[in-house]
VEXDOFI-971844 format. One line per field, with one value per atom (N, C-alpha, C, CB): residue number from 1; x, y, z. Coordinates in Angstrom, 3 decimals. Glycine has a CB too. Layout:
N
resi <- [NUM|...]
x <- [X|...]
y <- [Y|...]
z <- [Z|...]
***
This chain:
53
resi <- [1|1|1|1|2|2|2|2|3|3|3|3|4|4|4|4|5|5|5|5|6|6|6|6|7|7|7|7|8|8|8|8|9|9|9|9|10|10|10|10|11|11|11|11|12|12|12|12|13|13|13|13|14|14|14|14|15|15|15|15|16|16|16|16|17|17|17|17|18|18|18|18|19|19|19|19|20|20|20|20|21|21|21|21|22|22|22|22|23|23|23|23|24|24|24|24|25|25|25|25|26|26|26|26|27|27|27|27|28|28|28|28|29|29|29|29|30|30|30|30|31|31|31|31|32|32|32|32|33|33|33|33|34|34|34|34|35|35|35|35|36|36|36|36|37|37|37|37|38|38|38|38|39|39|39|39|40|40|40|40|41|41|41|41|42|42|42|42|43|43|43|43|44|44|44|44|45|45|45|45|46|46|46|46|47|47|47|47|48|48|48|48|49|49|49|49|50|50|50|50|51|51|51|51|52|52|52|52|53|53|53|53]
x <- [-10.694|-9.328|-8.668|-9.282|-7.424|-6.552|-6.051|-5.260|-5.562|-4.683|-3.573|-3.925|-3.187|-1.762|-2.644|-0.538|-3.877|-4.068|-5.106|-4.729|-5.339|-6.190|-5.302|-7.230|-4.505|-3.045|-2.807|-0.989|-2.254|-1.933|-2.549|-1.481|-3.566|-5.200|-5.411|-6.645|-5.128|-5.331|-4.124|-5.508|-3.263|-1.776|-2.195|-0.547|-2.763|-2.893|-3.629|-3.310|-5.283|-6.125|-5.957|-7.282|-5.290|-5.285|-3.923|-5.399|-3.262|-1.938|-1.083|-1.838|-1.000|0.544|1.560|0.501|2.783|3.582|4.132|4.795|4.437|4.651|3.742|5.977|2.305|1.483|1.757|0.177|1.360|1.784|0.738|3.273|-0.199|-1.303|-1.396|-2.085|-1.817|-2.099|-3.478|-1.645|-3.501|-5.230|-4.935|-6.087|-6.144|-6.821|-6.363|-8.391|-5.566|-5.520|-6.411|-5.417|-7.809|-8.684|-9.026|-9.526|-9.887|-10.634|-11.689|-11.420|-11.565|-12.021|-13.123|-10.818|-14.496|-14.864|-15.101|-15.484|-15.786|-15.940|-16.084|-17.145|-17.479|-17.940|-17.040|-18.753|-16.228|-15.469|-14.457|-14.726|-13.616|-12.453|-13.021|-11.723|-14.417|-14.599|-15.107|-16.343|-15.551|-15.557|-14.416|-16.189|-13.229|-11.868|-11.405|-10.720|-11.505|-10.678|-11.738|-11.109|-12.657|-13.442|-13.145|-14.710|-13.238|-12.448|-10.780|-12.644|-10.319|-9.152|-9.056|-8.078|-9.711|-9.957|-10.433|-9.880|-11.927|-12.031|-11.052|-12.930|-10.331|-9.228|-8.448|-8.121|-7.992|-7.370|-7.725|-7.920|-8.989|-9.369|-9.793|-10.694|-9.901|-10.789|-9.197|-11.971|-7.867|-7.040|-5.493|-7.302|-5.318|-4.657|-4.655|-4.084|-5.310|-5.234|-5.720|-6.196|-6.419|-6.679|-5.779|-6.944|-4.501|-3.381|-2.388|-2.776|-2.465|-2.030|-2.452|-2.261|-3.434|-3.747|-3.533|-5.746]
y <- [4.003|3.591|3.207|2.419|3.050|3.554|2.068|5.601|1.164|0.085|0.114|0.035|0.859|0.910|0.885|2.767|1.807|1.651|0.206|3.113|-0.349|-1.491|-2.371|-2.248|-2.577|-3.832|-3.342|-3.594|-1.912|-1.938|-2.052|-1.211|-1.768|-2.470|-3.811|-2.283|-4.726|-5.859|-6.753|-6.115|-6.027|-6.236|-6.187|-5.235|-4.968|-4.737|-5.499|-3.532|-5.705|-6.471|-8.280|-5.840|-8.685|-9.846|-9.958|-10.560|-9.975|-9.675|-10.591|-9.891|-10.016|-10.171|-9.496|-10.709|-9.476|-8.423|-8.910|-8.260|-7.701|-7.461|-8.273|-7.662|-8.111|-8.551|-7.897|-8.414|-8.753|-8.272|-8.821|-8.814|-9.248|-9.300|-9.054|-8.799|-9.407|-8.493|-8.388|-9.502|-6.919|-6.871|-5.671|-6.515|-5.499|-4.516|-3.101|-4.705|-1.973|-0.718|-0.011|-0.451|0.149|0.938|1.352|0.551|2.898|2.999|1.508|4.035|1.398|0.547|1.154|0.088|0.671|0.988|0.305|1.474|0.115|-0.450|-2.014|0.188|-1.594|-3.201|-3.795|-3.446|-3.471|-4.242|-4.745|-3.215|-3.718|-4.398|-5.535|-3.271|-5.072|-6.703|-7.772|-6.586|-7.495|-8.741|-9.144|-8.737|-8.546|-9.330|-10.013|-8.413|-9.091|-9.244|-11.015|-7.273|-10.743|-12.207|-13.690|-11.919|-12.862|-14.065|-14.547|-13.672|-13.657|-14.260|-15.426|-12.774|-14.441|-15.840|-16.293|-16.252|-16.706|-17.877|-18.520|-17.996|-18.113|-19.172|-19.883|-18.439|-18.780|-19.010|-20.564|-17.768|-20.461|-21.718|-22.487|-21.481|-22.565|-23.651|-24.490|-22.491|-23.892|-23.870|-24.082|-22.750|-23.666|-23.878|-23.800|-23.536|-23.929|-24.576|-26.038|-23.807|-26.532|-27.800|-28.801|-27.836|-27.858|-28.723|-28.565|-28.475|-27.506|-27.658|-28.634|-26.582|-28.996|-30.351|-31.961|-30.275]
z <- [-0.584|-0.328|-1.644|0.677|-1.834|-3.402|-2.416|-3.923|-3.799|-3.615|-2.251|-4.960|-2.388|-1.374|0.184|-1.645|0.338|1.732|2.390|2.102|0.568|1.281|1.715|0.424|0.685|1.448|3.002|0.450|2.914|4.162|5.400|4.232|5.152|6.097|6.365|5.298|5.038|5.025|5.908|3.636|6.241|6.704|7.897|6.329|8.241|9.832|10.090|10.439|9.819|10.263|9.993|9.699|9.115|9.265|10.196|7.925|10.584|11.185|10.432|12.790|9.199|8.398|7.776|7.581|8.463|8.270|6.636|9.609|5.895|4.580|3.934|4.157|3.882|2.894|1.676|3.235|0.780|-0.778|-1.431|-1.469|-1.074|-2.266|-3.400|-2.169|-4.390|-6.212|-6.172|-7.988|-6.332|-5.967|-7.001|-3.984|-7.661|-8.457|-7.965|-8.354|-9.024|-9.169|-8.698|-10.177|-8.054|-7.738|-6.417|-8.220|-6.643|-5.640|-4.620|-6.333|-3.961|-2.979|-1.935|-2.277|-1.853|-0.916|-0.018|-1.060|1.324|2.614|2.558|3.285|1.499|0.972|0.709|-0.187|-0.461|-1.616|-0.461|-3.129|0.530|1.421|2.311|2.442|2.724|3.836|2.550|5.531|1.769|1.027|0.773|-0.086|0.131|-0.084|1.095|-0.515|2.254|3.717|4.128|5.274|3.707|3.767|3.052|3.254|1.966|1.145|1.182|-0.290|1.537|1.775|3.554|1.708|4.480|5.049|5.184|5.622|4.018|3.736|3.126|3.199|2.034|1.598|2.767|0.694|3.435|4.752|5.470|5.724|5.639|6.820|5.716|8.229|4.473|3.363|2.796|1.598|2.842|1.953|2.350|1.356|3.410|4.210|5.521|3.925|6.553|7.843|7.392|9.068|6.419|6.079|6.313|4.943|5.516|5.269|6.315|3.959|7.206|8.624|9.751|9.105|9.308|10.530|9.824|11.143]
***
């Protein structure tokens, strides 16, 4: 996957409309997207839902 279709993946599956991430120019493979798609929500629940309750 090329930059443009991981965002837009990452858009669909996390359900956020116009994600814009800055993520790395490259080929992407399977691994590399669920690890990001991971880490971001981990940030997610470590980083901010924290500060939502």
């Amino acid at each position: 996957m090329d930059k443009e279709e991981v965002l837009a993946r990452l858009s669909k599956d996390l359900e956020i409309p116009r994600f814009a991430g800055k993520i790395e120019d490259k080929e992407y493979t399977e691994e590399e997207y669920q690890k990001l798609k991971n880490d971001l929500n981990d940030y997610f629940e470590n980083y901010v839902r924290n500060i939502e309750n």
